[in-house]
C-alpha atoms as an extended CHARMM CRD file, in Angstrom:
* protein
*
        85  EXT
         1         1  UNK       CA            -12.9890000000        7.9790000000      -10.9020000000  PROA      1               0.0000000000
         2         2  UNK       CA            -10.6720000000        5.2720000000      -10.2590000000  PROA      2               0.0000000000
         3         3  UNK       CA            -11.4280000000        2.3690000000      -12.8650000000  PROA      3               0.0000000000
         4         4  UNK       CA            -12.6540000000       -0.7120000000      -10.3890000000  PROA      4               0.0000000000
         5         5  UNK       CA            -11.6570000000       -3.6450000000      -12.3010000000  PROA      5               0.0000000000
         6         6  UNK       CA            -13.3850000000       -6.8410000000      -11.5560000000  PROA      6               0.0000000000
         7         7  UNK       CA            -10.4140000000       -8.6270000000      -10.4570000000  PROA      7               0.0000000000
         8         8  UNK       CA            -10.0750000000       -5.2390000000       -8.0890000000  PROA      8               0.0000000000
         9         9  UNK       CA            -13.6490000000       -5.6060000000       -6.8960000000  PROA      9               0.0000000000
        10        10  UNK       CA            -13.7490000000       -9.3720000000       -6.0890000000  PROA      10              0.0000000000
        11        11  UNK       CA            -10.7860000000       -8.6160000000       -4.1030000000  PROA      11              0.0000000000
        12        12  UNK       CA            -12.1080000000       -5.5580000000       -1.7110000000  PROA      12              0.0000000000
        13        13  UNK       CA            -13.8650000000       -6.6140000000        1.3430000000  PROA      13              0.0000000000
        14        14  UNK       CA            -17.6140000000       -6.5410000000        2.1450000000  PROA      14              0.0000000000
        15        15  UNK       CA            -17.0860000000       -3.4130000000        4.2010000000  PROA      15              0.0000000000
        16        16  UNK       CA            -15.7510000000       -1.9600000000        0.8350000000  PROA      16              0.0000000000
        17        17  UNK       CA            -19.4550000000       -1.7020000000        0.0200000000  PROA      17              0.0000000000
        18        18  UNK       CA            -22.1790000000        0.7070000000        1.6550000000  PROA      18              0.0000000000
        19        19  UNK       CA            -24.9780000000       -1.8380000000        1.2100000000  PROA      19              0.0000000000
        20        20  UNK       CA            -24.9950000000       -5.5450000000        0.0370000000  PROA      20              0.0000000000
        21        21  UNK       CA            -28.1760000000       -7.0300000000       -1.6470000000  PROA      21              0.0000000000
        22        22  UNK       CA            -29.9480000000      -10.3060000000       -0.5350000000  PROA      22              0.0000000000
        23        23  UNK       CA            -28.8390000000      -12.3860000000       -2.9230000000  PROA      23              0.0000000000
        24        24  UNK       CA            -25.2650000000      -11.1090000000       -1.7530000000  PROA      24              0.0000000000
        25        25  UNK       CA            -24.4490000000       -8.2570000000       -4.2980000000  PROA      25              0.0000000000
        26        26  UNK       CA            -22.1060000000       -6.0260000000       -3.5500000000  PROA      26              0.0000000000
        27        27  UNK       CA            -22.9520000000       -2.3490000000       -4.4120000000  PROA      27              0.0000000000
        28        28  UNK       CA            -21.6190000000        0.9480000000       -3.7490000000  PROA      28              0.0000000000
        29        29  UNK       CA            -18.0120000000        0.5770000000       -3.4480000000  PROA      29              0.0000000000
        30        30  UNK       CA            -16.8130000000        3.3050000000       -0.7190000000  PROA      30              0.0000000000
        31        31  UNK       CA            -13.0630000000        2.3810000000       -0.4900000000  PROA      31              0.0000000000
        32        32  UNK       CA            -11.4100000000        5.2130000000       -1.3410000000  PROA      32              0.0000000000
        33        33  UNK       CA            -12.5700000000        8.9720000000       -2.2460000000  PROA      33              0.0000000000
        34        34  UNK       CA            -13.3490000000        8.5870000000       -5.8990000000  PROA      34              0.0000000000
        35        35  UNK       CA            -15.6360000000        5.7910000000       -4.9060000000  PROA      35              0.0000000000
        36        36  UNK       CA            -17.1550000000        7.6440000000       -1.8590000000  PROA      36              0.0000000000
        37        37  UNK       CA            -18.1060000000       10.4520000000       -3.7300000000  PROA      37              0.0000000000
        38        38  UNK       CA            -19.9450000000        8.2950000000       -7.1000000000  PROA      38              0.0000000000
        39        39  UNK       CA            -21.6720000000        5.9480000000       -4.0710000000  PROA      39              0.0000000000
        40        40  UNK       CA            -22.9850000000        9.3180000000       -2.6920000000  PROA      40              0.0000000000
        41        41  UNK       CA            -24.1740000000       10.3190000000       -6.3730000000  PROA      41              0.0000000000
        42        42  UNK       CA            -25.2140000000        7.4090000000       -7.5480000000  PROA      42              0.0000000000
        43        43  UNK       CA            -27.0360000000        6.4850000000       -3.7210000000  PROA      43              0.0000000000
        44        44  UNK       CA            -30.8060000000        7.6460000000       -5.0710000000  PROA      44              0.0000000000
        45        45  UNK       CA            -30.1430000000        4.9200000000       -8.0980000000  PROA      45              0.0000000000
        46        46  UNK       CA            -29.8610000000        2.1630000000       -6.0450000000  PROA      46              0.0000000000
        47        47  UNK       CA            -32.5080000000       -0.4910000000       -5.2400000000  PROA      47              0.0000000000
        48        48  UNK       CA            -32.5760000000       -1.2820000000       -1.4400000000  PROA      48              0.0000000000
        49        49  UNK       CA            -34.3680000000       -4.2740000000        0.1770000000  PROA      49              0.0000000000
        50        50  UNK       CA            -35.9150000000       -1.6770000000        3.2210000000  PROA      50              0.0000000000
        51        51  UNK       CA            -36.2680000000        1.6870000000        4.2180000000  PROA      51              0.0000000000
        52        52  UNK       CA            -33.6370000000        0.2900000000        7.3060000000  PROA      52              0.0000000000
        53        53  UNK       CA            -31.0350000000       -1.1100000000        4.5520000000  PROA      53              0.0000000000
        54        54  UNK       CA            -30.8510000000        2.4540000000        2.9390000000  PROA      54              0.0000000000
        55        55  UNK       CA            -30.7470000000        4.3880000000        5.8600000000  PROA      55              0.0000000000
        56        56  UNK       CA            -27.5030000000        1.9370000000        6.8550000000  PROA      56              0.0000000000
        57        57  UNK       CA            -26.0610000000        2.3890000000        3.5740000000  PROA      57              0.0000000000
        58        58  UNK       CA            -26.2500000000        6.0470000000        4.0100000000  PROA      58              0.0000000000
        59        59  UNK       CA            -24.6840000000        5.9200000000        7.1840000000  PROA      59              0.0000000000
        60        60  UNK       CA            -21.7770000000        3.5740000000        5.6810000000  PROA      60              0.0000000000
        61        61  UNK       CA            -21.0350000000        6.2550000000        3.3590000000  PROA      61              0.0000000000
        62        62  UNK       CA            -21.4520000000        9.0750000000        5.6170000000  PROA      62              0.0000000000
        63        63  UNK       CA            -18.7730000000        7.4000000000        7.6260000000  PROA      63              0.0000000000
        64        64  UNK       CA            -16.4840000000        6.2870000000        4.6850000000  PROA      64              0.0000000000
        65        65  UNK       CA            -16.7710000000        9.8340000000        3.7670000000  PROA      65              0.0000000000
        66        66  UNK       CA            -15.3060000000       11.2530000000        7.2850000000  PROA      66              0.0000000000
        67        67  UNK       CA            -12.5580000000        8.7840000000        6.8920000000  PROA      67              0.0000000000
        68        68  UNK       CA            -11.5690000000       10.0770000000        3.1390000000  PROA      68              0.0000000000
        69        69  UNK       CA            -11.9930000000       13.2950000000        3.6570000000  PROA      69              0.0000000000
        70        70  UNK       CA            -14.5300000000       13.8510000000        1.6450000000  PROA      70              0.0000000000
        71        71  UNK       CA            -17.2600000000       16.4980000000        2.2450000000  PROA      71              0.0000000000
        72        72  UNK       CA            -20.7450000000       16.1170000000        1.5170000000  PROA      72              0.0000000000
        73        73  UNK       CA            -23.2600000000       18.6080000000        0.5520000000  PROA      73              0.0000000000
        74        74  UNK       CA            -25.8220000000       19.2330000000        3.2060000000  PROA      74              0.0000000000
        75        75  UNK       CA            -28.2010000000       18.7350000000        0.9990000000  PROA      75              0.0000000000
        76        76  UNK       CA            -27.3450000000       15.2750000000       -0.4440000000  PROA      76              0.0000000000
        77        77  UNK       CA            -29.4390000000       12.6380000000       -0.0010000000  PROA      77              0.0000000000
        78        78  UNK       CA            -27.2770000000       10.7730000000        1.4930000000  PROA      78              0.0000000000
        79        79  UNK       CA            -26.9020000000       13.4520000000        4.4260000000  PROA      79              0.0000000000
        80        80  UNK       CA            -30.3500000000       14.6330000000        4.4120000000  PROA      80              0.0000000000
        81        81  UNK       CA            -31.2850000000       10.4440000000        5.6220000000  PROA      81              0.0000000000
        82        82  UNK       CA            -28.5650000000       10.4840000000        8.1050000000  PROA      82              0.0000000000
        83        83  UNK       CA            -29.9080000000       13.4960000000        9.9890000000  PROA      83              0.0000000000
        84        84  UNK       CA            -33.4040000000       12.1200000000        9.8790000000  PROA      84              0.0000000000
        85        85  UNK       CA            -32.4570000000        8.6390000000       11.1060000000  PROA      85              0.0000000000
């Protein structure tokens, strides 16, 4: 994966991110297709604040991945929520 440097991270934008926290944490980066495929593998690791919050970060990265090319398993978690919500 593509090393995401700090400086690099503070300057993506928030819809660089499948799902940002309350307190305004970004997490997930989904920029490119390194980062869409480690959000999609990392997406079960993640603390959401609701059922709803997940189910929109899985969608974000659903999409993202579409855009990259990137092809998800069928049986992914994040695909597996996206067909169910």
């Amino acid at each position: 994966m593509s090393e995401l440097t700090s400086q690099k991270r503070d300057h993506l934008k928030d819809s660089d991110f499948a799902y940002i926290d309350k307190r305004g944490e970004r997490h997930l980066p989904i920029h490119d297709a390194q980062h869409v495929r480690g959000a999609a593998a990392r997406f079960n690791q993640t603390q959401f604040g609701s059922q709803q919050e997940k189910l929109d970060a899985a969608r974000r990265i659903k999409s993202a991945a579409l855009k990259q090319g990137v092809a998800l398993d069928k049986d992914d978690e994040v695909m597996k929520l996206t067909e169910e919500g």
